[in-house]
PyMOL Python script that loads the backbone (N, CA, C, O; Angstrom):
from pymol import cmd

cmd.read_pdbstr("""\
ATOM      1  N   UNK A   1     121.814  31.300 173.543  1.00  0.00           N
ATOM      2  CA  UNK A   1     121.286  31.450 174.869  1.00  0.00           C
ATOM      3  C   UNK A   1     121.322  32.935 175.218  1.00  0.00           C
ATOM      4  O   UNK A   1     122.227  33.715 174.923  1.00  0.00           O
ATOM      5  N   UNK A   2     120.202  33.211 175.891  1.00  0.00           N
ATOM      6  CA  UNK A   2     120.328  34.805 176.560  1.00  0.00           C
ATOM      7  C   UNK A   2     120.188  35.001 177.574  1.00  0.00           C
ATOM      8  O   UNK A   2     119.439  34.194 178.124  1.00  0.00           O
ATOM      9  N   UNK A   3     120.836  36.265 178.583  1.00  0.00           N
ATOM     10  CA  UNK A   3     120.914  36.242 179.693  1.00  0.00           C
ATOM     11  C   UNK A   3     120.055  37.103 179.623  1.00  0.00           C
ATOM     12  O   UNK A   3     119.572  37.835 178.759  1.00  0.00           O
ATOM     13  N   UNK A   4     119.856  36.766 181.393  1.00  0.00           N
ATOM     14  CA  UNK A   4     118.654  37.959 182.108  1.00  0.00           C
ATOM     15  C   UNK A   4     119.164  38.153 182.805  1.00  0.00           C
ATOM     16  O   UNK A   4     119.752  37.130 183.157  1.00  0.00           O
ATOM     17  N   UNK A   5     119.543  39.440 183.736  1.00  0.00           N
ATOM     18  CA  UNK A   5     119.747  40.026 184.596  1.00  0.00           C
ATOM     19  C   UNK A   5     118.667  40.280 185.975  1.00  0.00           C
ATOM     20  O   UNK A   5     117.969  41.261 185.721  1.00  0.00           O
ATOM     21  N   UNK A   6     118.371  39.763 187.175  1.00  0.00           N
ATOM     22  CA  UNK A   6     116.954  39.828 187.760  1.00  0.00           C
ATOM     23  C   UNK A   6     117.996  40.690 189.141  1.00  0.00           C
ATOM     24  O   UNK A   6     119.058  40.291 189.619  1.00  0.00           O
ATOM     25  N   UNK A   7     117.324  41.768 189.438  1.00  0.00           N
ATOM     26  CA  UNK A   7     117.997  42.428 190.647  1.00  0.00           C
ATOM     27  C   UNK A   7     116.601  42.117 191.632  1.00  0.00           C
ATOM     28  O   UNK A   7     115.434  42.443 191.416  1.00  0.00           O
ATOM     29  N   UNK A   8     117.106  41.466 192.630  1.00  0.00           N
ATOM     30  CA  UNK A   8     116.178  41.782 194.156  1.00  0.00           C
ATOM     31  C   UNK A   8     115.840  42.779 194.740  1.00  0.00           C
ATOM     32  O   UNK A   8     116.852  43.328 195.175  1.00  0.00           O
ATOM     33  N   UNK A   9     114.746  43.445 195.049  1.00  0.00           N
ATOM     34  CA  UNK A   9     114.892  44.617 195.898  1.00  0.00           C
ATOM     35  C   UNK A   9     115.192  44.399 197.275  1.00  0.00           C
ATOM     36  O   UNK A   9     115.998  45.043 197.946  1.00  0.00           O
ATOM     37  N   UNK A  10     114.318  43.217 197.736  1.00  0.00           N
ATOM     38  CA  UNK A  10     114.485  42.760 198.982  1.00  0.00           C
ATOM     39  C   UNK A  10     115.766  41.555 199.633  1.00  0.00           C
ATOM     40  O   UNK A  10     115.870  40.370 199.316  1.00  0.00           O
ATOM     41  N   UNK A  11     116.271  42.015 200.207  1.00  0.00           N
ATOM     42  CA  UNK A  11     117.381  40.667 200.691  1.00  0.00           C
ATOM     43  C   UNK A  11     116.491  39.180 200.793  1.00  0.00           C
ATOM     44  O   UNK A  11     116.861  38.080 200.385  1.00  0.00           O
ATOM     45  N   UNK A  12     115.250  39.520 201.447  1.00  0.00           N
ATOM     46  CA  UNK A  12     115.206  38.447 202.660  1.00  0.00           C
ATOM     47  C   UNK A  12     114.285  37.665 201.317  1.00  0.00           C
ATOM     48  O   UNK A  12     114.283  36.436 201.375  1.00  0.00           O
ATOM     49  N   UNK A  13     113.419  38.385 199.982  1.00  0.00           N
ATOM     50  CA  UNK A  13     113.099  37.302 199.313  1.00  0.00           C
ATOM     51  C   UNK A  13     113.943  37.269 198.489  1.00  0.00           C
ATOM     52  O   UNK A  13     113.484  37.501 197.370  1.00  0.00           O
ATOM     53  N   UNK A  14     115.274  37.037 198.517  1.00  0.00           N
ATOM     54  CA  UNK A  14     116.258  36.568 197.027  1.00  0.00           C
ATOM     55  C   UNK A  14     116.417  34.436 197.264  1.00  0.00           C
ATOM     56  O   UNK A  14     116.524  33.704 196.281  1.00  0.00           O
ATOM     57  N   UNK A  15     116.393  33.971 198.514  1.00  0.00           N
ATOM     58  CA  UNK A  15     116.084  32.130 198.525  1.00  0.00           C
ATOM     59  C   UNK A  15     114.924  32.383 198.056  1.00  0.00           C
ATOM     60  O   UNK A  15     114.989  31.344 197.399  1.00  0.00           O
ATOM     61  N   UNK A  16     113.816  32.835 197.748  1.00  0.00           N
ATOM     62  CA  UNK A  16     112.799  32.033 197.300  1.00  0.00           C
ATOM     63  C   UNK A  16     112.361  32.607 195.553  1.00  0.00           C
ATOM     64  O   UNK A  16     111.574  32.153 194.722  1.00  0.00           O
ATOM     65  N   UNK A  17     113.320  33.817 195.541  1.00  0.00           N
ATOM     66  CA  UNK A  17     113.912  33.936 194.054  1.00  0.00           C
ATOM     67  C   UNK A  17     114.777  32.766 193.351  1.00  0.00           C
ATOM     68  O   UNK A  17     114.317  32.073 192.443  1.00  0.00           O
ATOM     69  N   UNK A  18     115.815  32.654 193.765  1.00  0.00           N
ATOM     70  CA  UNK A  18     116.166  31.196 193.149  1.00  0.00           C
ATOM     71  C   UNK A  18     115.641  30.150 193.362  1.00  0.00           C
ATOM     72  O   UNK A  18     115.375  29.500 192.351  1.00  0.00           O
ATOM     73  N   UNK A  19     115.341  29.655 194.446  1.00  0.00           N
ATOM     74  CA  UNK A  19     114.764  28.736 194.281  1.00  0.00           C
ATOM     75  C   UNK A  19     113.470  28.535 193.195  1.00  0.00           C
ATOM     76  O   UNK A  19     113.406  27.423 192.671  1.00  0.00           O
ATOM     77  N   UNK A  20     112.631  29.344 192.892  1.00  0.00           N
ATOM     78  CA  UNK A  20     111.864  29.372 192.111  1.00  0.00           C
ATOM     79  C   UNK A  20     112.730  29.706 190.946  1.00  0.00           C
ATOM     80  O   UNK A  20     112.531  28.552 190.567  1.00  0.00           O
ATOM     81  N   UNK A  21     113.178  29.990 190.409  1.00  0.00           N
ATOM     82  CA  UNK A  21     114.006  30.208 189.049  1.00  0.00           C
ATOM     83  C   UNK A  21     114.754  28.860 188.769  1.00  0.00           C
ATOM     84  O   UNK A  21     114.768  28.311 187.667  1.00  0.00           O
ATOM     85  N   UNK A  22     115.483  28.311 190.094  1.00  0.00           N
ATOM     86  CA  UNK A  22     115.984  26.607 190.230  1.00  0.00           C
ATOM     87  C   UNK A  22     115.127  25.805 189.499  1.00  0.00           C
ATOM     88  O   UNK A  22     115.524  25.114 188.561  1.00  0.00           O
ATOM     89  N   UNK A  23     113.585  25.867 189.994  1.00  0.00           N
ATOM     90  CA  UNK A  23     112.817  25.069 189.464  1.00  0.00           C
ATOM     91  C   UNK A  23     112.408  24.199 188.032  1.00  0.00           C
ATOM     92  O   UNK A  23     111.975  23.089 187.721  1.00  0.00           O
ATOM     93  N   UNK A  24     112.915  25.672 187.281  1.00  0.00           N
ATOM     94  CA  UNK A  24     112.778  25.719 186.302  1.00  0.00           C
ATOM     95  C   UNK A  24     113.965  25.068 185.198  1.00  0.00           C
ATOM     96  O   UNK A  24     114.998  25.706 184.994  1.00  0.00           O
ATOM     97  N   UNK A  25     113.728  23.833 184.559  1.00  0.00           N
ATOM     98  CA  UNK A  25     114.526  23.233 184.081  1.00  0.00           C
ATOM     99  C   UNK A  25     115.235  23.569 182.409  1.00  0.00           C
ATOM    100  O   UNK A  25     116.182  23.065 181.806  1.00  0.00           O
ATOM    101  N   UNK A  26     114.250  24.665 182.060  1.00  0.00           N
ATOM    102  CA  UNK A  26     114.563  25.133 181.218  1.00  0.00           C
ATOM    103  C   UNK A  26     115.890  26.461 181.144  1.00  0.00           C
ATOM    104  O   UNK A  26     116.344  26.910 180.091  1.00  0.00           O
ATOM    105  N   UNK A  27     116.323  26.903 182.591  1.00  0.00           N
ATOM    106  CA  UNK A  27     116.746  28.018 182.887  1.00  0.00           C
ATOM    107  C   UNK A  27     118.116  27.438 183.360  1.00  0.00           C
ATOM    108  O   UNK A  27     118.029  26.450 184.089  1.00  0.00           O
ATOM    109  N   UNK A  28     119.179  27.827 183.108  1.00  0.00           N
ATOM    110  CA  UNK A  28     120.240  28.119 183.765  1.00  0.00           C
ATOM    111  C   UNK A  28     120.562  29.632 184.859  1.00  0.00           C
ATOM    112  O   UNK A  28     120.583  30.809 184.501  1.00  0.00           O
ATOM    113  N   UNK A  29     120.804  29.002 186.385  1.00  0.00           N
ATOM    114  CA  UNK A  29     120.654  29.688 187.264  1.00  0.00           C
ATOM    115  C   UNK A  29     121.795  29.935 187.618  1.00  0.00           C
ATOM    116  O   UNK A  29     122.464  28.908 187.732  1.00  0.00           O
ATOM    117  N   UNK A  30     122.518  31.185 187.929  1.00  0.00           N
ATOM    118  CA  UNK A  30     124.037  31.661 188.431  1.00  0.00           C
ATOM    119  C   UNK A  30     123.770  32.465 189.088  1.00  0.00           C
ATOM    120  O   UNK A  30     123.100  33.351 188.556  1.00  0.00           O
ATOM    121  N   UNK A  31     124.103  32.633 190.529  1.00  0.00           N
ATOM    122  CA  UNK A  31     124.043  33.833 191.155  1.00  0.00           C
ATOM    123  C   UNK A  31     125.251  34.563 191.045  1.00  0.00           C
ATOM    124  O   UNK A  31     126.270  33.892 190.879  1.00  0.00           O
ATOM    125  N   UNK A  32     125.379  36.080 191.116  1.00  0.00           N
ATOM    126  CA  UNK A  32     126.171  36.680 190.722  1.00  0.00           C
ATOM    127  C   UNK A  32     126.452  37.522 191.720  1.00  0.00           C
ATOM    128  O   UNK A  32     125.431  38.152 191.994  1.00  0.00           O
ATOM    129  N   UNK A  33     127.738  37.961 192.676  1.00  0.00           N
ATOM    130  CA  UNK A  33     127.180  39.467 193.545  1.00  0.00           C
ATOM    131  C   UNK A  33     127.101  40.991 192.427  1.00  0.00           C
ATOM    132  O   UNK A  33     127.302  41.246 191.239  1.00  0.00           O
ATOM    133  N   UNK A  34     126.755  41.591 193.453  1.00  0.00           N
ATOM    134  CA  UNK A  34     126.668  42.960 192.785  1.00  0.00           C
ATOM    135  C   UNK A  34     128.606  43.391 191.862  1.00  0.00           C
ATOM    136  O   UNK A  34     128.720  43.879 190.738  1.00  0.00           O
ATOM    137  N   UNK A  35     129.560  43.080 192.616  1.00  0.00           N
ATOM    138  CA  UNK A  35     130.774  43.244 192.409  1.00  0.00           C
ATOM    139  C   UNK A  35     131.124  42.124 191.363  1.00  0.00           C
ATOM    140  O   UNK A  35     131.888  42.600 190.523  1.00  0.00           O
ATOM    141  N   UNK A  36     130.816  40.719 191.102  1.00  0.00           N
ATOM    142  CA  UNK A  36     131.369  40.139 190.799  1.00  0.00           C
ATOM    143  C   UNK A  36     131.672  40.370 188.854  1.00  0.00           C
ATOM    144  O   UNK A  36     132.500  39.921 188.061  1.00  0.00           O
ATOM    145  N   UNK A  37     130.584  41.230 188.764  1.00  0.00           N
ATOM    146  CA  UNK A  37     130.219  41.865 187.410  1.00  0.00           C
ATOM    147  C   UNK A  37     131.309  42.932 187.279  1.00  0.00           C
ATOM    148  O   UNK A  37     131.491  43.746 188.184  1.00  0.00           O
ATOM    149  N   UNK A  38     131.971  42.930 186.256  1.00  0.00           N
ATOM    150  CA  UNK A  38     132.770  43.963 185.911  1.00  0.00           C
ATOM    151  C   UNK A  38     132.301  45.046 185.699  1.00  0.00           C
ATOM    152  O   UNK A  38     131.367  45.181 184.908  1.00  0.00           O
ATOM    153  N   UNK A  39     132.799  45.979 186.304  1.00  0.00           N
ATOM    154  CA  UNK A  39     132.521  47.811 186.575  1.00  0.00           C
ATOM    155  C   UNK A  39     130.996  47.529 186.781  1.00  0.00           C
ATOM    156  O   UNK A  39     130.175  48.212 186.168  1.00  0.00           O
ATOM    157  N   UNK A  40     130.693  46.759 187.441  1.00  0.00           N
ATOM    158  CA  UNK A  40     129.383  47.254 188.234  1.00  0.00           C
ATOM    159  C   UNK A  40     129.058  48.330 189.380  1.00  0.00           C
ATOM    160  O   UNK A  40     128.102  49.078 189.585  1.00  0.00           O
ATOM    161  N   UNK A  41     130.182  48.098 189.987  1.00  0.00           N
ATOM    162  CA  UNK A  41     130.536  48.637 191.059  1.00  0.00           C
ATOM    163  C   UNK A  41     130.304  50.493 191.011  1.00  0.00           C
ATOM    164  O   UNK A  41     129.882  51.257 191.878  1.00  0.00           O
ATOM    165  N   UNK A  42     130.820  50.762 189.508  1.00  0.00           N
ATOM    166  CA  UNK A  42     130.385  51.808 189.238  1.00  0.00           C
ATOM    167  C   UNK A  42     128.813  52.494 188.674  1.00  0.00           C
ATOM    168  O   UNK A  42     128.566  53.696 188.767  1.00  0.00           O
ATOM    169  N   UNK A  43     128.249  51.902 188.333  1.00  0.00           N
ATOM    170  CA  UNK A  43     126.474  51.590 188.833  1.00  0.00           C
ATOM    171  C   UNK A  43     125.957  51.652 190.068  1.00  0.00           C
ATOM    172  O   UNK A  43     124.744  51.607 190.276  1.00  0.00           O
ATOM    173  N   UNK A  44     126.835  51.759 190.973  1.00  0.00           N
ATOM    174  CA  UNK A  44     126.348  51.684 192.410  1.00  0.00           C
ATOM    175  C   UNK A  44     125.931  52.990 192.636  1.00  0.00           C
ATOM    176  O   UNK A  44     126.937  53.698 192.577  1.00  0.00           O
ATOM    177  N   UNK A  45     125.053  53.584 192.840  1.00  0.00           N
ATOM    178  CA  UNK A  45     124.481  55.211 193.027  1.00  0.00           C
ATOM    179  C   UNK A  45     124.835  55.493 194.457  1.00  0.00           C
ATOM    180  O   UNK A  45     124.512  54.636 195.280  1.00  0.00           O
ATOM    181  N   UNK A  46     125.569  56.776 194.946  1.00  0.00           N
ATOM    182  CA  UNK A  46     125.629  57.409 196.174  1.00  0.00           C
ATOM    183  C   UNK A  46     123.737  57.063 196.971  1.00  0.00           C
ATOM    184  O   UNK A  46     123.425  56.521 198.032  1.00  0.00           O
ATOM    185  N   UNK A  47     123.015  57.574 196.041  1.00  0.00           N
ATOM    186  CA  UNK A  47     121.776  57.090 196.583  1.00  0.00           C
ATOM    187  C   UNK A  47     121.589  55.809 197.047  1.00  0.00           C
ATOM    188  O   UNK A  47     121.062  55.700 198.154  1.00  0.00           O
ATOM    189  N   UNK A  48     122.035  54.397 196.197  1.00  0.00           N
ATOM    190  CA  UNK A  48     121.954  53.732 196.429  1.00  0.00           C
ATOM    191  C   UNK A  48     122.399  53.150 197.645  1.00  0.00           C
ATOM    192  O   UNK A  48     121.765  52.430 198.417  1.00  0.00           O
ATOM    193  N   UNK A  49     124.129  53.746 197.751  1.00  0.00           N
ATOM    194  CA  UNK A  49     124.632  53.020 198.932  1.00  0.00           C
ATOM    195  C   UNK A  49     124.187  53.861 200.424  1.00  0.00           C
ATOM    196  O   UNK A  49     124.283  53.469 201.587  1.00  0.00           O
ATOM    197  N   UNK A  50     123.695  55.100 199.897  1.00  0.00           N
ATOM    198  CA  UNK A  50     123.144  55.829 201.164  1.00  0.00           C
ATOM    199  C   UNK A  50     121.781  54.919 201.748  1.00  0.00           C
ATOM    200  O   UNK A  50     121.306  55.078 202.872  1.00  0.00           O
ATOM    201  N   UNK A  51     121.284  53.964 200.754  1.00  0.00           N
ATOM    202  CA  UNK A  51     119.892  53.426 201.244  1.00  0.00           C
ATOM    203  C   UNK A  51     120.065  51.969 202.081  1.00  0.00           C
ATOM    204  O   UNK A  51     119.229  51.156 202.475  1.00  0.00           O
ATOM    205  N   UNK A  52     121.701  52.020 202.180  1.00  0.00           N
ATOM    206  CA  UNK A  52     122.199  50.215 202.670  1.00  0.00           C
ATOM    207  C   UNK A  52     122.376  50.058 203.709  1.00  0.00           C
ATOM    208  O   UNK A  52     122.978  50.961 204.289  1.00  0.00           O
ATOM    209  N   UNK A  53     122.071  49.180 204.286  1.00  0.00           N
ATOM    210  CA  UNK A  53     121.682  49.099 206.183  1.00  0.00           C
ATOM    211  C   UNK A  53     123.585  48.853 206.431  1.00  0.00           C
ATOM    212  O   UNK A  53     124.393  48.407 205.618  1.00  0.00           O
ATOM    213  N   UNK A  54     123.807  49.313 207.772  1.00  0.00           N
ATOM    214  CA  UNK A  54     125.625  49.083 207.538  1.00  0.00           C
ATOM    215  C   UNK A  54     125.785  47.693 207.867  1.00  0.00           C
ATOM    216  O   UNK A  54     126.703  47.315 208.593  1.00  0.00           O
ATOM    217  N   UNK A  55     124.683  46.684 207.219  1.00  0.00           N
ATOM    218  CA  UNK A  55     125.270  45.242 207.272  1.00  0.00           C
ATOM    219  C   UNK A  55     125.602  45.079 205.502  1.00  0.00           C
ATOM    220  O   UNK A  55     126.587  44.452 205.112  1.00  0.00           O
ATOM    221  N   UNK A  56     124.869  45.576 204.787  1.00  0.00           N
ATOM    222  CA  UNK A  56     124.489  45.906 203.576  1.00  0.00           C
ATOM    223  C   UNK A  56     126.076  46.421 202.894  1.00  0.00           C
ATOM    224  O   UNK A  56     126.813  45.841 202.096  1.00  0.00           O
ATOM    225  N   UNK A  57     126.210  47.717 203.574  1.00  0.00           N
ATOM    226  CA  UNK A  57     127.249  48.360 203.089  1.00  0.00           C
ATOM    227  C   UNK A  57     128.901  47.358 203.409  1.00  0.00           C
ATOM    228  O   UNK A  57     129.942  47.500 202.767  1.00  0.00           O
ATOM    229  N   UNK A  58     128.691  46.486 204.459  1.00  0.00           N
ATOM    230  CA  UNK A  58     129.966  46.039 205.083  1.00  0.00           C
ATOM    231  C   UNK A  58     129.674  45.053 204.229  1.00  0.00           C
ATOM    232  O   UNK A  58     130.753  44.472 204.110  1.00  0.00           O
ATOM    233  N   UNK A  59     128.611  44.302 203.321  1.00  0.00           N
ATOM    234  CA  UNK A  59     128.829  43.252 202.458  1.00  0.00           C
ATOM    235  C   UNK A  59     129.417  43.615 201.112  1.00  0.00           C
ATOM    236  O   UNK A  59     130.362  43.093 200.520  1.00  0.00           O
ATOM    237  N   UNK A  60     128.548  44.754 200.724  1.00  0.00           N
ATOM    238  CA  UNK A  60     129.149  45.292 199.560  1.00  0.00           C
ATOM    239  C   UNK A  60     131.184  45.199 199.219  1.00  0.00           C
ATOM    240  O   UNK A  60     131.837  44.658 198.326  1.00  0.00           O
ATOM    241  N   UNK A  61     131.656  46.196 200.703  1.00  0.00           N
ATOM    242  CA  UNK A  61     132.979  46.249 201.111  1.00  0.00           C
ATOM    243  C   UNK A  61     133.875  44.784 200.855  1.00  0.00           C
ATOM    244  O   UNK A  61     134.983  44.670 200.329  1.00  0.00           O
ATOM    245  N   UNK A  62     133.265  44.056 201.243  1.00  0.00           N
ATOM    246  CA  UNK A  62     133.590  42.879 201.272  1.00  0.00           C
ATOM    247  C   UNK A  62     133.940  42.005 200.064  1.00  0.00           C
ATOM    248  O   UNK A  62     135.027  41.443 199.929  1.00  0.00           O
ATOM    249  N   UNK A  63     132.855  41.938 199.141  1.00  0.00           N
ATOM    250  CA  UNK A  63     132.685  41.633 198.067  1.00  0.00           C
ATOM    251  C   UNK A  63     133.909  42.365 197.043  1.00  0.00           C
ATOM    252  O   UNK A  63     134.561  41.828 196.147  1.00  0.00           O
ATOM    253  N   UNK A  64     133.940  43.499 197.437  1.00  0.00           N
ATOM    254  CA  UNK A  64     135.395  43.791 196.983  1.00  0.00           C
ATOM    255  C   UNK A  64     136.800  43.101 197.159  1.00  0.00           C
ATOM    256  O   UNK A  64     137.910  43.475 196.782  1.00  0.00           O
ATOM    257  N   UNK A  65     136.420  42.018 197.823  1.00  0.00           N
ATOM    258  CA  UNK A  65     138.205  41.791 198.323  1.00  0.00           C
ATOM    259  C   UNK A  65     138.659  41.207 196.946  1.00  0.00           C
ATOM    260  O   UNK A  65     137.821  40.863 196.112  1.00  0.00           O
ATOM    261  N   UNK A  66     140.002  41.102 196.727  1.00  0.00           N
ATOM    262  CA  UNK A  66     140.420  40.329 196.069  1.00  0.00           C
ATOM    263  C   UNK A  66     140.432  40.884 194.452  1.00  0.00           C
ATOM    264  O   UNK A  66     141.056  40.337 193.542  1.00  0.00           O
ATOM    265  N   UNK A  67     139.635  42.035 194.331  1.00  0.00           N
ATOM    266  CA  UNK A  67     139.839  42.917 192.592  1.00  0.00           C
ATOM    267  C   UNK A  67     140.407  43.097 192.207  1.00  0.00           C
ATOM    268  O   UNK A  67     140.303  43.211 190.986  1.00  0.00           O
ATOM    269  N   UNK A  68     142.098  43.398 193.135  1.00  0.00           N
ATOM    270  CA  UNK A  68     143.753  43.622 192.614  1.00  0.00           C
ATOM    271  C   UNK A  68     143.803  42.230 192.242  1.00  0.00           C
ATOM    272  O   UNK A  68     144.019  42.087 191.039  1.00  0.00           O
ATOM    273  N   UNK A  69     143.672  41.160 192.890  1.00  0.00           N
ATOM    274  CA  UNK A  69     144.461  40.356 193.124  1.00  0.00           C
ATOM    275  C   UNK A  69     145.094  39.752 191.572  1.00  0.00           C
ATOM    276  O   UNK A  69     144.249  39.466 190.723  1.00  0.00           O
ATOM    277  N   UNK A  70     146.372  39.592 191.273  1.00  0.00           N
ATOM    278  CA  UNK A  70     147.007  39.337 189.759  1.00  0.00           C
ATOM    279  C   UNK A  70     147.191  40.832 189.226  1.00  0.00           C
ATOM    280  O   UNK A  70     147.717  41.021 188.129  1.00  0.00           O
ATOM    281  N   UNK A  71     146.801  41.760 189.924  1.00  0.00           N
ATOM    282  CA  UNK A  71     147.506  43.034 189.369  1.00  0.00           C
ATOM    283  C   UNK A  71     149.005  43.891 189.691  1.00  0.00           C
ATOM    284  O   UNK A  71     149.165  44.356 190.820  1.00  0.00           O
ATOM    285  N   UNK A  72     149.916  44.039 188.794  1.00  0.00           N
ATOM    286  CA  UNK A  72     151.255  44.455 189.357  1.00  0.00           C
ATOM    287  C   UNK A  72     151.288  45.450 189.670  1.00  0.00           C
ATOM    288  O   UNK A  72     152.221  46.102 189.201  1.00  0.00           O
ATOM    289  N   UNK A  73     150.442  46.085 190.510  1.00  0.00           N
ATOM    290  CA  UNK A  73     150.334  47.565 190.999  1.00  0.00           C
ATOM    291  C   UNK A  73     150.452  47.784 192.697  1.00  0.00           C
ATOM    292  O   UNK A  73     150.232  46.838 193.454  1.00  0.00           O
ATOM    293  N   UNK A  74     150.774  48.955 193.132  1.00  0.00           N
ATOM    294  CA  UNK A  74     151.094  49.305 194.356  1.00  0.00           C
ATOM    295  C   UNK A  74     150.346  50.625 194.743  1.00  0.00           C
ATOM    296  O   UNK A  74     150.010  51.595 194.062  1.00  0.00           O
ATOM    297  N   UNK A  75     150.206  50.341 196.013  1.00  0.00           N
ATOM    298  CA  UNK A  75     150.085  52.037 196.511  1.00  0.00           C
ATOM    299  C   UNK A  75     150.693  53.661 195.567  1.00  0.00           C
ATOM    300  O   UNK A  75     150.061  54.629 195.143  1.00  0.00           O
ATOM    301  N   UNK A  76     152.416  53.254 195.542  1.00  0.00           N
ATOM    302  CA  UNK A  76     153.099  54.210 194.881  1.00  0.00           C
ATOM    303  C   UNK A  76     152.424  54.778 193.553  1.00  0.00           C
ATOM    304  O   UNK A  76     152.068  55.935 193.332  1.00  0.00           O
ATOM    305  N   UNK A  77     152.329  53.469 192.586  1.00  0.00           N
ATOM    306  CA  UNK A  77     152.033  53.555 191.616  1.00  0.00           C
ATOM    307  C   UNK A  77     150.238  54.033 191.304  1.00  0.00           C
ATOM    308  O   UNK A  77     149.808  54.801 190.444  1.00  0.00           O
ATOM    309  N   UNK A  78     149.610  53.389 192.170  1.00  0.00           N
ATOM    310  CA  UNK A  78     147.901  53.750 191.866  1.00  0.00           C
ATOM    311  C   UNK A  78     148.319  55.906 192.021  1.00  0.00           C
ATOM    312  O   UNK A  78     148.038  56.884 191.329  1.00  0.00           O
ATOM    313  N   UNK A  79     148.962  55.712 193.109  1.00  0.00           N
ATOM    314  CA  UNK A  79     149.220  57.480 193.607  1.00  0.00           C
ATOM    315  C   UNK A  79     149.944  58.238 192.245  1.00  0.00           C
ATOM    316  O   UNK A  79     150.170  59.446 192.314  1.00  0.00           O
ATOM    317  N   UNK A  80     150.197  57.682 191.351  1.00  0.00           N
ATOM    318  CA  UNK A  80     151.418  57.956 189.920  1.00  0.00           C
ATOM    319  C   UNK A  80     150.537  58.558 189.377  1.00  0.00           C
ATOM    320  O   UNK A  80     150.481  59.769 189.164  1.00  0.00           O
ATOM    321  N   UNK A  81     149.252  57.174 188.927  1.00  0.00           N
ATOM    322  CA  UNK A  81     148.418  57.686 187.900  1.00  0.00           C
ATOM    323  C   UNK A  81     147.069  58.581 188.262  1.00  0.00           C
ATOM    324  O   UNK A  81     146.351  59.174 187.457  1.00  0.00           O
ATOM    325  N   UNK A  82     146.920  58.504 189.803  1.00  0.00           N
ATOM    326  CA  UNK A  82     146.187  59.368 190.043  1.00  0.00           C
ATOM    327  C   UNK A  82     146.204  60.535 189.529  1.00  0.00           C
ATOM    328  O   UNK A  82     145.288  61.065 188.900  1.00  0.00           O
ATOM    329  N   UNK A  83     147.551  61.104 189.851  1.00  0.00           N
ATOM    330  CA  UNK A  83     147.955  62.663 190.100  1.00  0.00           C
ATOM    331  C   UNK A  83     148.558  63.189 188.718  1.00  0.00           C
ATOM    332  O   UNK A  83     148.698  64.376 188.423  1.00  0.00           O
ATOM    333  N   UNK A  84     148.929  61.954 187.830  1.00  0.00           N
ATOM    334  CA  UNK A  84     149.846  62.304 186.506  1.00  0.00           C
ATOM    335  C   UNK A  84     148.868  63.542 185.715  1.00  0.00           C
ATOM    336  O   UNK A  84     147.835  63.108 185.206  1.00  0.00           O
ATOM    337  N   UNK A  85     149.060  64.663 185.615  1.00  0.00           N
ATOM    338  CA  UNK A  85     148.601  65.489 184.802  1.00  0.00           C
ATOM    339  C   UNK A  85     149.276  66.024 183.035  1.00  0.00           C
ATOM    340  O   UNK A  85     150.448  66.219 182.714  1.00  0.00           O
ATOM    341  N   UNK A  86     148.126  66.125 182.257  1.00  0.00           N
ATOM    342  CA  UNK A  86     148.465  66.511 180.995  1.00  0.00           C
ATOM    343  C   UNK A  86     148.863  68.152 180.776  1.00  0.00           C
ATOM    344  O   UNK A  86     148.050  69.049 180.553  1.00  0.00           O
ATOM    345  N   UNK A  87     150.652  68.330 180.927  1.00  0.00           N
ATOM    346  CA  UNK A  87     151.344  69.517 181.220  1.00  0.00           C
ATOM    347  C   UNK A  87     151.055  70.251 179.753  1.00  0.00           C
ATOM    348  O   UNK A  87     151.331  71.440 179.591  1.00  0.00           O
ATOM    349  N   UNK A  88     150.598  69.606 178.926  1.00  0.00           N
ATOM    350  CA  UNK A  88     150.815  70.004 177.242  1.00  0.00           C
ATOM    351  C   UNK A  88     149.877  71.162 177.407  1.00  0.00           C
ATOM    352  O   UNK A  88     150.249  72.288 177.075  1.00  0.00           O
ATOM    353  N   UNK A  89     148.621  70.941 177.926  1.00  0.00           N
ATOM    354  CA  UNK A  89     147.530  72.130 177.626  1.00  0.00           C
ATOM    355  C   UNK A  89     147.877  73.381 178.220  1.00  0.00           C
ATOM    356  O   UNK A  89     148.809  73.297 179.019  1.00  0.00           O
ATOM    357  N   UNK A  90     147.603  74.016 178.128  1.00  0.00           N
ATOM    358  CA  UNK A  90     147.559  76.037 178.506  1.00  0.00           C
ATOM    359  C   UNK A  90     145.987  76.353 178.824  1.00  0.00           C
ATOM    360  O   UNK A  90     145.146  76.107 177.959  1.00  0.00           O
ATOM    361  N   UNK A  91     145.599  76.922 180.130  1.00  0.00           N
ATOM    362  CA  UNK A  91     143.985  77.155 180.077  1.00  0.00           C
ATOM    363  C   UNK A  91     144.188  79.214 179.578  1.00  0.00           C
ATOM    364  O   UNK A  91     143.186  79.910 179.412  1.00  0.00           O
TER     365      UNK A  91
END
""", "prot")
cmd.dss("prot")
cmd.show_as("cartoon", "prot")
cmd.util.cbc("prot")
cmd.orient("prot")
């Protein structure tokens, strides 16, 4: 089986995107969000999110919840590996 990837440009026709793709009995249909895809998120272009109405952008936000969730990490620690620098080099 192979996947297709179909991006909407428009919000308001993505129901009559699936539904027409539904139709089709030959097709297995999954909707996916933009986030739910691993490191998609990083595909997201400054352009892109500069072009998102702030209902757009507050969905995006959203769609994020829950990406830690099962990860043993903290504030402290994300701040660890931020800042950890490689002391070995000499410029």
């Amino acid at each position: 089986m192979e996947t297709l990837i179909v991006k909407v440009k428009d919000d308001s026709k993505l129901e009559f995107v699936l539904e027409l793709l539904q139709e089709l009995d030959y097709l297995e249909v999954s909707q996916e969000s933009r986030l739910a895809v691993a490191g998609e998120l990083a595909s997201v272009s400054d352009a892109e999110i500069g072009a998102m109405s702030p209902e757009q952008k507050a969905q995006l936000f959203l769609e994020s919840a829950g990406m830690w969730e099962g990860r043993d990490i903290n504030a402290a620690e994300l701040r660890r590996r931020a800042w950890q620098r490689d002391h070995t080099r000499r410029s």
